[in-house]
mmJSON file of the N, C-alpha and C atoms, coordinates in Angstrom:
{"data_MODEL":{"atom_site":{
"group_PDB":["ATOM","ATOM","ATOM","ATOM","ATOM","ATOM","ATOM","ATOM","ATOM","ATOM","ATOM","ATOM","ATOM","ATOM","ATOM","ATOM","ATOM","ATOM","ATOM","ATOM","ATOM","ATOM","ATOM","ATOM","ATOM","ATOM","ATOM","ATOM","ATOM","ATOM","ATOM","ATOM","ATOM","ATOM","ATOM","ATOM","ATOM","ATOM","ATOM","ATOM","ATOM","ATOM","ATOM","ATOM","ATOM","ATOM","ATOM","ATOM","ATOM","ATOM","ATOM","ATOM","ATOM","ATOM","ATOM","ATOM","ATOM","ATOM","ATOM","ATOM","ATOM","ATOM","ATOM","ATOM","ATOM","ATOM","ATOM","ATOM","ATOM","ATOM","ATOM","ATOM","ATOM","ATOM","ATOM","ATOM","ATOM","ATOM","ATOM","ATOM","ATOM","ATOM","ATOM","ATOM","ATOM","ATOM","ATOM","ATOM","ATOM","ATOM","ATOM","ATOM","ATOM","ATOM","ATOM","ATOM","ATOM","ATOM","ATOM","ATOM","ATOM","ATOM","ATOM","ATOM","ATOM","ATOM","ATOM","ATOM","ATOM","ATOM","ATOM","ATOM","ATOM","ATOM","ATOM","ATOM","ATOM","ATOM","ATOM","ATOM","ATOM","ATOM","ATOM","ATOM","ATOM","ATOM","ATOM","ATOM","ATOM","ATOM","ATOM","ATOM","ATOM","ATOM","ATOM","ATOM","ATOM","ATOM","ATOM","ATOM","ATOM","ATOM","ATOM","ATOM","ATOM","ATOM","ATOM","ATOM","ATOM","ATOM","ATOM","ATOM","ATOM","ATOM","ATOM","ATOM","ATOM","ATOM","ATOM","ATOM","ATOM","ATOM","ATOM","ATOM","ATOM","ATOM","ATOM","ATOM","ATOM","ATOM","ATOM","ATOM","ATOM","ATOM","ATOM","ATOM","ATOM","ATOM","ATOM","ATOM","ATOM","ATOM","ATOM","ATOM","ATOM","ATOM","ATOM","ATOM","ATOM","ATOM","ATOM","ATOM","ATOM","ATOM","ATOM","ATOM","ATOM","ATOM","ATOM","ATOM","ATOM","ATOM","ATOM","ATOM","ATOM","ATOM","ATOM","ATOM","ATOM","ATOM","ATOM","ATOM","ATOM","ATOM","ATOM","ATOM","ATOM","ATOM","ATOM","ATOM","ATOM","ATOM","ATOM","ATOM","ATOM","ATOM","ATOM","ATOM","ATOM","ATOM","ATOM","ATOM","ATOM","ATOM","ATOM","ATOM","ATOM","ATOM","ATOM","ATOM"],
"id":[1,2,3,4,5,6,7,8,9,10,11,12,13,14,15,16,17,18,19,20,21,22,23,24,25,26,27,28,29,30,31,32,33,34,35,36,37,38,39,40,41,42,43,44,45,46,47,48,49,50,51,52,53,54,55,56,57,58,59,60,61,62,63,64,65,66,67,68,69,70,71,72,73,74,75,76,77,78,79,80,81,82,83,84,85,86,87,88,89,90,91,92,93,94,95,96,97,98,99,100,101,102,103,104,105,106,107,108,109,110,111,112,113,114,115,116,117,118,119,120,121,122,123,124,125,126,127,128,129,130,131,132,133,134,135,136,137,138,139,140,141,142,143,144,145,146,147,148,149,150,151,152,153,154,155,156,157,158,159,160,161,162,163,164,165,166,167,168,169,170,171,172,173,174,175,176,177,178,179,180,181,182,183,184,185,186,187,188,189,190,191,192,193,194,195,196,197,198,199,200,201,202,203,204,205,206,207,208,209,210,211,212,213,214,215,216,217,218,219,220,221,222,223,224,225,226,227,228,229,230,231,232,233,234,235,236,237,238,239,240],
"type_symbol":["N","C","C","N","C","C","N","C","C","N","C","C","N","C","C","N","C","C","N","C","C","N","C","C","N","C","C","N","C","C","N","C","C","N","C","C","N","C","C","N","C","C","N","C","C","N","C","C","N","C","C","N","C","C","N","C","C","N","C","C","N","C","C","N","C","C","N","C","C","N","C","C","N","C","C","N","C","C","N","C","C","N","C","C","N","C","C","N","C","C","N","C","C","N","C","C","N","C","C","N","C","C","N","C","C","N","C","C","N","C","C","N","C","C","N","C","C","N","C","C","N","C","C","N","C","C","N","C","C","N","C","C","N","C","C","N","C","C","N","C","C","N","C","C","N","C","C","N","C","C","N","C","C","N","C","C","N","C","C","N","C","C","N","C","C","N","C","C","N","C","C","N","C","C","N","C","C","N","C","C","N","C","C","N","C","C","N","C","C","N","C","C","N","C","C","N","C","C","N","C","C","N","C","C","N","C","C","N","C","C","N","C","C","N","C","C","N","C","C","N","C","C","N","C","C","N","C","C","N","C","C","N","C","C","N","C","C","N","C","C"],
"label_atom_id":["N","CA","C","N","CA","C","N","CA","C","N","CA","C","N","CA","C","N","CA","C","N","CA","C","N","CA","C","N","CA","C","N","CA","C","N","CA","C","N","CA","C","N","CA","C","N","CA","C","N","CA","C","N","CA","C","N","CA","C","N","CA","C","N","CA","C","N","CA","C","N","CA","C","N","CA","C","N","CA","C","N","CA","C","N","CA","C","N","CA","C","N","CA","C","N","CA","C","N","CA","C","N","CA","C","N","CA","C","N","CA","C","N","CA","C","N","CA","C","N","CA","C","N","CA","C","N","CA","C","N","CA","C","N","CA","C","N","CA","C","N","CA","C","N","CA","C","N","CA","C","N","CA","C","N","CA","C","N","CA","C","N","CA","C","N","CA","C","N","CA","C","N","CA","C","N","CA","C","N","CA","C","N","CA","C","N","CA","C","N","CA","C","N","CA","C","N","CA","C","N","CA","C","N","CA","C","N","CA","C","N","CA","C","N","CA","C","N","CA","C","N","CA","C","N","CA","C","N","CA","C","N","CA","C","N","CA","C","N","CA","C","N","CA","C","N","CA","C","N","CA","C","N","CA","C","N","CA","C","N","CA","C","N","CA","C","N","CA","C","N","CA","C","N","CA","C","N","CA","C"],
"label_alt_id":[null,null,null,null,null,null,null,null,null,null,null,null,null,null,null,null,null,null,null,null,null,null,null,null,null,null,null,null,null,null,null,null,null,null,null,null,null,null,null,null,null,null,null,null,null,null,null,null,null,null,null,null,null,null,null,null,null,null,null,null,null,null,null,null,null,null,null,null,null,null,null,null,null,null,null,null,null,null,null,null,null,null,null,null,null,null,null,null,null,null,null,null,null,null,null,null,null,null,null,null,null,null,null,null,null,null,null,null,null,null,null,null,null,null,null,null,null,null,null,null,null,null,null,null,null,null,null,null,null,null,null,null,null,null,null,null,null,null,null,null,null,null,null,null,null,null,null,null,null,null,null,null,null,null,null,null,null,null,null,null,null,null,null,null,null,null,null,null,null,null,null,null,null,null,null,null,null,null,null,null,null,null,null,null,null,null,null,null,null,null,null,null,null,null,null,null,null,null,null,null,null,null,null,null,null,null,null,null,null,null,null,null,null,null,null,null,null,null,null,null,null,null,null,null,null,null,null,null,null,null,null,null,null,null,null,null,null,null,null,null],
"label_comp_id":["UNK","UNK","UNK","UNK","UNK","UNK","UNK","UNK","UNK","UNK","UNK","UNK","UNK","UNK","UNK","UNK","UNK","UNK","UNK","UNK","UNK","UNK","UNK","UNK","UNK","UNK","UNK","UNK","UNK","UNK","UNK","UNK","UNK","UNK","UNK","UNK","UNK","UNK","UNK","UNK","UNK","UNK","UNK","UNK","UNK","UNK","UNK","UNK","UNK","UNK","UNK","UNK","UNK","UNK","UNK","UNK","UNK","UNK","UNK","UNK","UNK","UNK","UNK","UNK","UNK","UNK","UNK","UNK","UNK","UNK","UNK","UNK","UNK","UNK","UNK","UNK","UNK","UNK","UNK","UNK","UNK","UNK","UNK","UNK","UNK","UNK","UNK","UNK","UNK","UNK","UNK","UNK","UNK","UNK","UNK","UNK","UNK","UNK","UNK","UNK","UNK","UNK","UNK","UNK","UNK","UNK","UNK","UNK","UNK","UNK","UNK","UNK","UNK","UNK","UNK","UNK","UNK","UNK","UNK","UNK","UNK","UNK","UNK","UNK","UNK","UNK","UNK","UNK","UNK","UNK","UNK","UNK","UNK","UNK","UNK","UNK","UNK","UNK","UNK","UNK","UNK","UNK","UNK","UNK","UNK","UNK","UNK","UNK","UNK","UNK","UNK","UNK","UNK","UNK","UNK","UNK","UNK","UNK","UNK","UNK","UNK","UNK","UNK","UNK","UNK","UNK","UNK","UNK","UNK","UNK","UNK","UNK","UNK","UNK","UNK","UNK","UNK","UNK","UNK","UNK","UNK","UNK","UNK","UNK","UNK","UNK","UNK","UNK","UNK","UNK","UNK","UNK","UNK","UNK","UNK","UNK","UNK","UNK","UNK","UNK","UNK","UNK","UNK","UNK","UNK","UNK","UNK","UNK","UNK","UNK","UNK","UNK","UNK","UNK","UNK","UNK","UNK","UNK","UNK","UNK","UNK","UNK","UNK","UNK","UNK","UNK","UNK","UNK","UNK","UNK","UNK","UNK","UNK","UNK","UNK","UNK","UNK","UNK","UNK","UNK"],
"label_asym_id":["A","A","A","A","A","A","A","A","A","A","A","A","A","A","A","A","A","A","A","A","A","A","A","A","A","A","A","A","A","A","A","A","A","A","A","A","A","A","A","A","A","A","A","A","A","A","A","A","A","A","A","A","A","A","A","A","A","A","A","A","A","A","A","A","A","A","A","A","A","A","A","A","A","A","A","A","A","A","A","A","A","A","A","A","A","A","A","A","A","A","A","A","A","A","A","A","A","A","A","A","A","A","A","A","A","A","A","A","A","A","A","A","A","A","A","A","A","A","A","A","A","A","A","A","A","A","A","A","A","A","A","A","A","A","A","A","A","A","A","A","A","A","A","A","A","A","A","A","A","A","A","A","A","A","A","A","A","A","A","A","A","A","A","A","A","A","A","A","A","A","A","A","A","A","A","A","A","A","A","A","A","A","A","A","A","A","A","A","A","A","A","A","A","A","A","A","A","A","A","A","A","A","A","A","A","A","A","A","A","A","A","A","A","A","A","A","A","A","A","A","A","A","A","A","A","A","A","A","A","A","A","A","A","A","A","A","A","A","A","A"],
"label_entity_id":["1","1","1","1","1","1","1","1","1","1","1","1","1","1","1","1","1","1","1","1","1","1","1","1","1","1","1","1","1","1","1","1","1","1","1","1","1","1","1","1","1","1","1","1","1","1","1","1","1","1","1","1","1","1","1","1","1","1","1","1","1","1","1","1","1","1","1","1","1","1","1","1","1","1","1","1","1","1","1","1","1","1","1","1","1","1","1","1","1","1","1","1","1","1","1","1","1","1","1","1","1","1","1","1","1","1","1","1","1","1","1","1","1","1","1","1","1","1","1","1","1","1","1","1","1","1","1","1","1","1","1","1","1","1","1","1","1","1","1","1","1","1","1","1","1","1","1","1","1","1","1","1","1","1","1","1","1","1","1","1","1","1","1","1","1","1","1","1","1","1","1","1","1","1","1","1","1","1","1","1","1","1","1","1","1","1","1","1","1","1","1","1","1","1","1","1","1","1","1","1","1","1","1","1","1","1","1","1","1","1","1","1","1","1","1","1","1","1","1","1","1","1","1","1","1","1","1","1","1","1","1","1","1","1","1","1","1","1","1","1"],
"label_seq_id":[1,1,1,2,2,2,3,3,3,4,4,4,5,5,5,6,6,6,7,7,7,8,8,8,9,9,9,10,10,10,11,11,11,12,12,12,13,13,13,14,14,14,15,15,15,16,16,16,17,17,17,18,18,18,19,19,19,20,20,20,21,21,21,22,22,22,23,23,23,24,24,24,25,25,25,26,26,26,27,27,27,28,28,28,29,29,29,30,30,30,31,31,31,32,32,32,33,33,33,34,34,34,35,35,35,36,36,36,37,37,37,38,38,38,39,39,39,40,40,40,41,41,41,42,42,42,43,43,43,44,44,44,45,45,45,46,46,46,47,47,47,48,48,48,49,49,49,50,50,50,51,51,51,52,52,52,53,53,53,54,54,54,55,55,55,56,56,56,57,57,57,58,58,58,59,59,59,60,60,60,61,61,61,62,62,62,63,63,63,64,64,64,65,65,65,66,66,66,67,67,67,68,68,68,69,69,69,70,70,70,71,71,71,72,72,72,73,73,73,74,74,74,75,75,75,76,76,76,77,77,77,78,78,78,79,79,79,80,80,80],
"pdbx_PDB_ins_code":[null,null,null,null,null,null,null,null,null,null,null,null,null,null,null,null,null,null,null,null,null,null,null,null,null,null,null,null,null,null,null,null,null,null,null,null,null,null,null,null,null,null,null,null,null,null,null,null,null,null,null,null,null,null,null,null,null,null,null,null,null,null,null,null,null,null,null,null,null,null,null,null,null,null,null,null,null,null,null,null,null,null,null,null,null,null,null,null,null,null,null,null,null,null,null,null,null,null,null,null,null,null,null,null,null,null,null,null,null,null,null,null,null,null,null,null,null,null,null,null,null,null,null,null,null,null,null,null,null,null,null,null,null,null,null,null,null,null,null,null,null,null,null,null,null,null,null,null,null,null,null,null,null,null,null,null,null,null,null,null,null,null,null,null,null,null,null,null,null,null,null,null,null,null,null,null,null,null,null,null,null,null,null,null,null,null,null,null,null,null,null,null,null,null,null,null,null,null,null,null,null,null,null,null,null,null,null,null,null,null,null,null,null,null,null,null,null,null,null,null,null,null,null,null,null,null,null,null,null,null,null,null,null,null,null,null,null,null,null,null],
"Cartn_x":[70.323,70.942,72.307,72.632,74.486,74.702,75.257,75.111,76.371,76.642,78.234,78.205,79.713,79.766,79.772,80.246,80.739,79.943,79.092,77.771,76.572,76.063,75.46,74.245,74.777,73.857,73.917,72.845,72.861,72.245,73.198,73.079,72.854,71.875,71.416,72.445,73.727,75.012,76.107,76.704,78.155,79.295,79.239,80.32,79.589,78.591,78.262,78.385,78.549,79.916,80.415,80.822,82.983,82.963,82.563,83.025,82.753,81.39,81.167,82.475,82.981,84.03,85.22,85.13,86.444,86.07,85.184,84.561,84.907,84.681,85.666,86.74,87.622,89.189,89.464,88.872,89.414,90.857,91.292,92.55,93.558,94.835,95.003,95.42,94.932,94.86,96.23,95.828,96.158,96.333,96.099,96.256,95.128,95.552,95.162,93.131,92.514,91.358,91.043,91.476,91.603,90.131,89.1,88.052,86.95,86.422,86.433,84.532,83.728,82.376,82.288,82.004,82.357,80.827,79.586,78.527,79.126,80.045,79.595,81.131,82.026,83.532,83.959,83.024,83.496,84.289,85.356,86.423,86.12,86.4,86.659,87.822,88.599,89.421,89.21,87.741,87.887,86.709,87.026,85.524,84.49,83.862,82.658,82.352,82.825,82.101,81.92,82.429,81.824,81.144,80.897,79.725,78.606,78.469,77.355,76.713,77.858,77.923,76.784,77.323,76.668,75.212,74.712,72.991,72.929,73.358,72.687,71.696,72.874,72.671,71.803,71.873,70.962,69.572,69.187,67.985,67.663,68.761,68.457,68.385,67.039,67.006,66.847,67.636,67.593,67.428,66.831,66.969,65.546,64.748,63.61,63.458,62.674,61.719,60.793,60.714,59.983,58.453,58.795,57.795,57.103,57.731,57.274,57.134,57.994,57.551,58.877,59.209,60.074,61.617,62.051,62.954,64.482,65.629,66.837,67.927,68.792,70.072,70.938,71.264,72.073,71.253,72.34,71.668,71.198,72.751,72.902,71.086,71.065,69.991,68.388,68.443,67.527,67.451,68.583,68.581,68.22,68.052,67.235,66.102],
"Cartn_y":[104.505,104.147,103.487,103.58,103.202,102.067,100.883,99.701,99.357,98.995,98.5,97.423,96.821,95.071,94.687,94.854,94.557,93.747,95.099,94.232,94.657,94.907,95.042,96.3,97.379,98.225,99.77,99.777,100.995,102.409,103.428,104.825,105.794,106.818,107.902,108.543,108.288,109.561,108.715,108.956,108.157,108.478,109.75,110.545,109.486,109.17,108.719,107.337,106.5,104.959,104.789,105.877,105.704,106.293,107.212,107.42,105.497,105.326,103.942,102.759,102.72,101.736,101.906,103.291,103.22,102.147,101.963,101.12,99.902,99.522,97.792,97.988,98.864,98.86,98.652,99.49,99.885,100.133,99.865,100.073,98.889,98.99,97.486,96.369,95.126,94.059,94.392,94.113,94.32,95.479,96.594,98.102,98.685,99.434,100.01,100.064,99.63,100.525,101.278,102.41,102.741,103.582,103.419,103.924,103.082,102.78,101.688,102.018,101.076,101.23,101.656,102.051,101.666,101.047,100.707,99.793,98.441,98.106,96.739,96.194,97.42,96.793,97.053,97.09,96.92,97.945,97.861,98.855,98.736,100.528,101.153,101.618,101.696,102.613,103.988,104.567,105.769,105.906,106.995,107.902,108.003,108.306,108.376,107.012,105.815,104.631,104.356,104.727,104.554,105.203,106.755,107.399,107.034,106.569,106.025,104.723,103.854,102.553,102.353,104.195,104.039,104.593,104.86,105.09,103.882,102.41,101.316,101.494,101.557,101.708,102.82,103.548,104.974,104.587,103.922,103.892,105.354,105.402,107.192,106.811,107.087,106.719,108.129,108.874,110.353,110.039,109.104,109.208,108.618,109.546,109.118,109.051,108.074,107.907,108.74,109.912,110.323,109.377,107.879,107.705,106.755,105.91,104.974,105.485,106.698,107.106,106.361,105.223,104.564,104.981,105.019,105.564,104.746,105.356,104.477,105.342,104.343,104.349,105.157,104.554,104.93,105.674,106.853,107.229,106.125,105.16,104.17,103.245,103.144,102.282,102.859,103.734,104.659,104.723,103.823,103.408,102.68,101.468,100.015,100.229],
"Cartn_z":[72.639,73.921,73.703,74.497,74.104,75.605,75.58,76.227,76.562,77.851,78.174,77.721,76.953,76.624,77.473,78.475,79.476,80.807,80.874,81.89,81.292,80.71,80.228,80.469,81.392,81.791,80.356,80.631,79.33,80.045,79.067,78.763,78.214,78.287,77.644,76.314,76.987,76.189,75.953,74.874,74.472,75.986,76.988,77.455,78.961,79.424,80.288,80.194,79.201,78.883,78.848,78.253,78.376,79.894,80.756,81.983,82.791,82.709,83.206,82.818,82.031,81.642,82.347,82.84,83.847,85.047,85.562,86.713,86.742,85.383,84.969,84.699,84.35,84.29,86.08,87.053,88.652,88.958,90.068,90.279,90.171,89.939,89.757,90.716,90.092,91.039,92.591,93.826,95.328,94.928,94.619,95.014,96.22,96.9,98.135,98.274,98.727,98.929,99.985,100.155,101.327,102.231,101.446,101.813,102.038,103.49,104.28,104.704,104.582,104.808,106.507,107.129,108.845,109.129,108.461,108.884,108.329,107.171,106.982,106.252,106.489,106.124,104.69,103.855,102.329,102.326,101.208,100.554,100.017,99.318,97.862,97.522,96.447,95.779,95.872,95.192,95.224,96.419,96.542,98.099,97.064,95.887,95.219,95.736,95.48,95.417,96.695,97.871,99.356,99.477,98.36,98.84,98.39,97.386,96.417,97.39,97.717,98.442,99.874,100.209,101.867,101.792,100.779,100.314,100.535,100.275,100.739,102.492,103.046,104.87,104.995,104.117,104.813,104.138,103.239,102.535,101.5,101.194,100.361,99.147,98.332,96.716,95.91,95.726,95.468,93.972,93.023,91.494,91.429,90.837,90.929,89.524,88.563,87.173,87.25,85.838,85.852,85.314,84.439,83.775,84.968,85.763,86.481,88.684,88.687,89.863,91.066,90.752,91.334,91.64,92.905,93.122,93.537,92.833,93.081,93.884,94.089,94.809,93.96,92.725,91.924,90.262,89.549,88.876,87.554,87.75,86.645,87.01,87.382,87.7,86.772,86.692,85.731,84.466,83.704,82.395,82.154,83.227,82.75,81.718],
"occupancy":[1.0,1.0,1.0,1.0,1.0,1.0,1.0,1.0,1.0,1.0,1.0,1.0,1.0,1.0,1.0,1.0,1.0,1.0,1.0,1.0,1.0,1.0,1.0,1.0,1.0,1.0,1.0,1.0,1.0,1.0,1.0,1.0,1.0,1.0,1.0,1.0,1.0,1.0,1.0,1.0,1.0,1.0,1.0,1.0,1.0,1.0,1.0,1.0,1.0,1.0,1.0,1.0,1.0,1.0,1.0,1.0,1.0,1.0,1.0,1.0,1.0,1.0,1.0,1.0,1.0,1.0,1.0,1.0,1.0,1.0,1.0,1.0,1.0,1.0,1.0,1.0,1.0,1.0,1.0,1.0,1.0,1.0,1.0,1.0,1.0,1.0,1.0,1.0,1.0,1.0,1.0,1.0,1.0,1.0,1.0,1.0,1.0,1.0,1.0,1.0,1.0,1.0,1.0,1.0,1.0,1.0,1.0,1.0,1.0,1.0,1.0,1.0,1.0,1.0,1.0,1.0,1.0,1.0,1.0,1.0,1.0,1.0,1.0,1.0,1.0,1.0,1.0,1.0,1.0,1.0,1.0,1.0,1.0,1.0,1.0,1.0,1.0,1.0,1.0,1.0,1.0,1.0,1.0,1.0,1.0,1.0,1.0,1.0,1.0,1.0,1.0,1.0,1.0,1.0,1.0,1.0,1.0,1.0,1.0,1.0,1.0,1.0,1.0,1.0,1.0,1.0,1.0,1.0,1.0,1.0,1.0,1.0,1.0,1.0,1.0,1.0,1.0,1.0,1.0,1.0,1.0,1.0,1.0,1.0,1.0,1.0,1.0,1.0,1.0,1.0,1.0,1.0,1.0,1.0,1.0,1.0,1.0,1.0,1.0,1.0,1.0,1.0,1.0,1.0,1.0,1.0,1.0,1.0,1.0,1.0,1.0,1.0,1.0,1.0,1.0,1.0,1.0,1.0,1.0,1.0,1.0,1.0,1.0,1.0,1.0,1.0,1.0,1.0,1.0,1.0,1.0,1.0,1.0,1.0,1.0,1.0,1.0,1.0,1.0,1.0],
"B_iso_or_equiv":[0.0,0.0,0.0,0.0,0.0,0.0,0.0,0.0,0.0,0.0,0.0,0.0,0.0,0.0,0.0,0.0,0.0,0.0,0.0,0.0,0.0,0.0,0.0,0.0,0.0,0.0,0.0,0.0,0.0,0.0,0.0,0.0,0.0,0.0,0.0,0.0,0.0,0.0,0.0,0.0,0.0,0.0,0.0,0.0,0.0,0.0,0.0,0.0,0.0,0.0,0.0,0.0,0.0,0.0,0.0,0.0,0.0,0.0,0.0,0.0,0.0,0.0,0.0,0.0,0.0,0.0,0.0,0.0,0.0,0.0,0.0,0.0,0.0,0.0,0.0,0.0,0.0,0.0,0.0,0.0,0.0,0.0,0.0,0.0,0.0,0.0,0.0,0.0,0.0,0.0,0.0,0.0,0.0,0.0,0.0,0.0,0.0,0.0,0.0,0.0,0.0,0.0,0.0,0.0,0.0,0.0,0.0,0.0,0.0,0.0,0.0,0.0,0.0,0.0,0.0,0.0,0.0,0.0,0.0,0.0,0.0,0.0,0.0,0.0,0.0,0.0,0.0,0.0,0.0,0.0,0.0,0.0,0.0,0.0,0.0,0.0,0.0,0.0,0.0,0.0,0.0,0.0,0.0,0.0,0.0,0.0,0.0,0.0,0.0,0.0,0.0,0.0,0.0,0.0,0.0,0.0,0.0,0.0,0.0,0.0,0.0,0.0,0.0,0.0,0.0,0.0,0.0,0.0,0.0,0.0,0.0,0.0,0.0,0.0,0.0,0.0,0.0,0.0,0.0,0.0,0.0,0.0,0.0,0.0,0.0,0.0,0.0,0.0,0.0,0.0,0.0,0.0,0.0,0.0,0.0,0.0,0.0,0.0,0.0,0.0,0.0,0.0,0.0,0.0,0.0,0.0,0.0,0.0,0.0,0.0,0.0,0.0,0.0,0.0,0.0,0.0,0.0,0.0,0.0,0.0,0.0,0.0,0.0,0.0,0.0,0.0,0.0,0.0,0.0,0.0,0.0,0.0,0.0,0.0,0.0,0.0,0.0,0.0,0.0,0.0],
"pdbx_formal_charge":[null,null,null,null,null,null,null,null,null,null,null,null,null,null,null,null,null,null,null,null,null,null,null,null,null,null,null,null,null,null,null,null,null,null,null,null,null,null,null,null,null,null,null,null,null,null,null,null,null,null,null,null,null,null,null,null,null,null,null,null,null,null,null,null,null,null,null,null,null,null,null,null,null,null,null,null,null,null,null,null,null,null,null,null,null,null,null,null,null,null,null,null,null,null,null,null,null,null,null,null,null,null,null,null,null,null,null,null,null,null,null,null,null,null,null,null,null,null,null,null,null,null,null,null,null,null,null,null,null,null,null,null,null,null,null,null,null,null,null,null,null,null,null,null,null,null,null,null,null,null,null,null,null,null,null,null,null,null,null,null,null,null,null,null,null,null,null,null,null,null,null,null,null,null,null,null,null,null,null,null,null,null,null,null,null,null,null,null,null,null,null,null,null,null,null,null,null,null,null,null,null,null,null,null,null,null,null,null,null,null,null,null,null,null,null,null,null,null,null,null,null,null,null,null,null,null,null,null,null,null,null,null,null,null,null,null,null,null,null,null],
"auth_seq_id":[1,1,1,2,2,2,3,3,3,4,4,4,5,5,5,6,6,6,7,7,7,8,8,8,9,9,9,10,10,10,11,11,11,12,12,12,13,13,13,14,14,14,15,15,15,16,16,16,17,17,17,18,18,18,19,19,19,20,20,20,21,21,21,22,22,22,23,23,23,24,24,24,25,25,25,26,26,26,27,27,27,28,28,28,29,29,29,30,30,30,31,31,31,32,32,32,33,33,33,34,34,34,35,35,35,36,36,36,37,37,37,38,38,38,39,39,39,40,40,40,41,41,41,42,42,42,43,43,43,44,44,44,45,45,45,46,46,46,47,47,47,48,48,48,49,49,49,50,50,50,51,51,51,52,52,52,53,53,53,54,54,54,55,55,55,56,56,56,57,57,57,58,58,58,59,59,59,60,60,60,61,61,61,62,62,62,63,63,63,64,64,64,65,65,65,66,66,66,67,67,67,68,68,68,69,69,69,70,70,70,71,71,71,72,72,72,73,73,73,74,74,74,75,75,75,76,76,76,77,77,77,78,78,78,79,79,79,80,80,80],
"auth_comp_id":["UNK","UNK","UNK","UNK","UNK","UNK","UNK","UNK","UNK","UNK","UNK","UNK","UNK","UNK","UNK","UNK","UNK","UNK","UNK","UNK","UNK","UNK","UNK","UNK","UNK","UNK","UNK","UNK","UNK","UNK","UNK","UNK","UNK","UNK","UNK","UNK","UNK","UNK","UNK","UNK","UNK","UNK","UNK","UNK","UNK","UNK","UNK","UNK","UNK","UNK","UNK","UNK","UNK","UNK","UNK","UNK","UNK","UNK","UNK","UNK","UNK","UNK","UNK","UNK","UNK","UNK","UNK","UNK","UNK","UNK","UNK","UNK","UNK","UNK","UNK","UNK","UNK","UNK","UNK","UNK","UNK","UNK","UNK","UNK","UNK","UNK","UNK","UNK","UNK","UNK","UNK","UNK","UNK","UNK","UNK","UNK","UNK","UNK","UNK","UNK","UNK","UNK","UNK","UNK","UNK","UNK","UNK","UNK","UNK","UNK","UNK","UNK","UNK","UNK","UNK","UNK","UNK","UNK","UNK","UNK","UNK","UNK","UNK","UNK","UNK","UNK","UNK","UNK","UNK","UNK","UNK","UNK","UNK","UNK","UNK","UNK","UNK","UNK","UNK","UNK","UNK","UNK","UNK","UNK","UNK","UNK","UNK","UNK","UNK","UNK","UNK","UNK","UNK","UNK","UNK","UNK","UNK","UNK","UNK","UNK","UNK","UNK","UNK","UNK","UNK","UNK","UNK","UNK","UNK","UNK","UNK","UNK","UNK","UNK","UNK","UNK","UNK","UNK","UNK","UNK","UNK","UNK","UNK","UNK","UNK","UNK","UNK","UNK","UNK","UNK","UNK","UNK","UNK","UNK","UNK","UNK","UNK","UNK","UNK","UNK","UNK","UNK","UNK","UNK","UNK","UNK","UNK","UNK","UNK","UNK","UNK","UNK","UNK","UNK","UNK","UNK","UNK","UNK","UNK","UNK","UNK","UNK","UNK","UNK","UNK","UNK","UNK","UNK","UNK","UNK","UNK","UNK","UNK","UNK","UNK","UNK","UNK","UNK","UNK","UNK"],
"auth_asym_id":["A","A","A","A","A","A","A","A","A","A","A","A","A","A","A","A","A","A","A","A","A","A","A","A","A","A","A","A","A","A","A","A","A","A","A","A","A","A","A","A","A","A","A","A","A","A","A","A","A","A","A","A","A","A","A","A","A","A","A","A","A","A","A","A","A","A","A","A","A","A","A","A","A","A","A","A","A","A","A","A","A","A","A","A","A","A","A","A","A","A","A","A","A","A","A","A","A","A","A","A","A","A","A","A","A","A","A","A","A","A","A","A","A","A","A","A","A","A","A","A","A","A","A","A","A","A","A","A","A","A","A","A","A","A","A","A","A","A","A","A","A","A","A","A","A","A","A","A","A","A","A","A","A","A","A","A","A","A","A","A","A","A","A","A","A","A","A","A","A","A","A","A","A","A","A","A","A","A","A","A","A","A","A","A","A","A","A","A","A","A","A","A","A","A","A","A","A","A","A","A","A","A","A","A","A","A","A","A","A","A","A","A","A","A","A","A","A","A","A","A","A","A","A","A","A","A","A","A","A","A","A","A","A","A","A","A","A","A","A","A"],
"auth_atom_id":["N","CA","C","N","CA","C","N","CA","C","N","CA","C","N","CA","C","N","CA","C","N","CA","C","N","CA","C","N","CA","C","N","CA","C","N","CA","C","N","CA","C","N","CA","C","N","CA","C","N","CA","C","N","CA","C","N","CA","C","N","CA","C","N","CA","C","N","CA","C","N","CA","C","N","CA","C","N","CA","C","N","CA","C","N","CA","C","N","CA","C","N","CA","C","N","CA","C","N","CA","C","N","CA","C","N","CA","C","N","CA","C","N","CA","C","N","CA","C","N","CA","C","N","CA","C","N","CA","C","N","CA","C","N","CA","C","N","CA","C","N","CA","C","N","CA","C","N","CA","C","N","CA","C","N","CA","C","N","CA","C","N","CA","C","N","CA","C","N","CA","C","N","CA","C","N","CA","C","N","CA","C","N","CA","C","N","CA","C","N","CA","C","N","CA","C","N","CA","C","N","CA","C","N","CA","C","N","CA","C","N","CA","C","N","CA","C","N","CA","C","N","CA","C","N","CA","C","N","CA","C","N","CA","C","N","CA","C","N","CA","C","N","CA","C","N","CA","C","N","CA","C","N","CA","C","N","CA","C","N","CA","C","N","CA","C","N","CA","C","N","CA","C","N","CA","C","N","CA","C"],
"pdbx_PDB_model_num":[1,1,1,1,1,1,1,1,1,1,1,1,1,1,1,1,1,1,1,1,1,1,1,1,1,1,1,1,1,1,1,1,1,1,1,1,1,1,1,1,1,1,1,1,1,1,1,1,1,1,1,1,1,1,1,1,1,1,1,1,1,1,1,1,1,1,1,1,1,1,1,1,1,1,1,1,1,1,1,1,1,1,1,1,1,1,1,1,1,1,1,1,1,1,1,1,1,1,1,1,1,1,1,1,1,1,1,1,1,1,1,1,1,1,1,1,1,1,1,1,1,1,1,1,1,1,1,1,1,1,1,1,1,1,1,1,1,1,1,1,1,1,1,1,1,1,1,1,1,1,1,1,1,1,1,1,1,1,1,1,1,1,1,1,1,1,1,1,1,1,1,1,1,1,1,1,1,1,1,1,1,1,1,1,1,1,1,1,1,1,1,1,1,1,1,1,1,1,1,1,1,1,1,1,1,1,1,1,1,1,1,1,1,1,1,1,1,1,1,1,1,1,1,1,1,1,1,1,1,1,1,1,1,1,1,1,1,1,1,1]
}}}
């Protein structure tokens, strides 16, 4: 498994950490977020992360464990 320093969430693949590390670089400090929650206000930089974001409000856990049955929001969440 391959582990961010960073926060500490871990991954199946070297190519699926280094994509995650872009997430802690983001855009830089006051740059635009122009993609706007319309239930609860939050901004994003990019539209993936409002899309990912708005499975909160909808209750959609489309990543299911195969070993434990339990279902998530996000795929990252499936490495725990």
């Amino acid at each position: 498994p391959y582990k961010c320093g960073e926060c500490g969430k871990g991954f199946g693949a070297d190519a699926a950490l280094a994509q995650h590390r872009h997430s802690h670089a983001g855009p830089a400090e006051g740059a635009a977020k122009p993609y706007e929650c319309g239930e609860c206000g939050k901004s994003f930089a990019w539209s993936s992360h409002l899309d990912r974001h708005r499975r909160i409000h909808m209750g959609e856990k489309p990543f299911r464990c195969g070993d434990c049955g339990k279902s998530f929001s996000q795929s990252s969440h499936l490495e725990r």
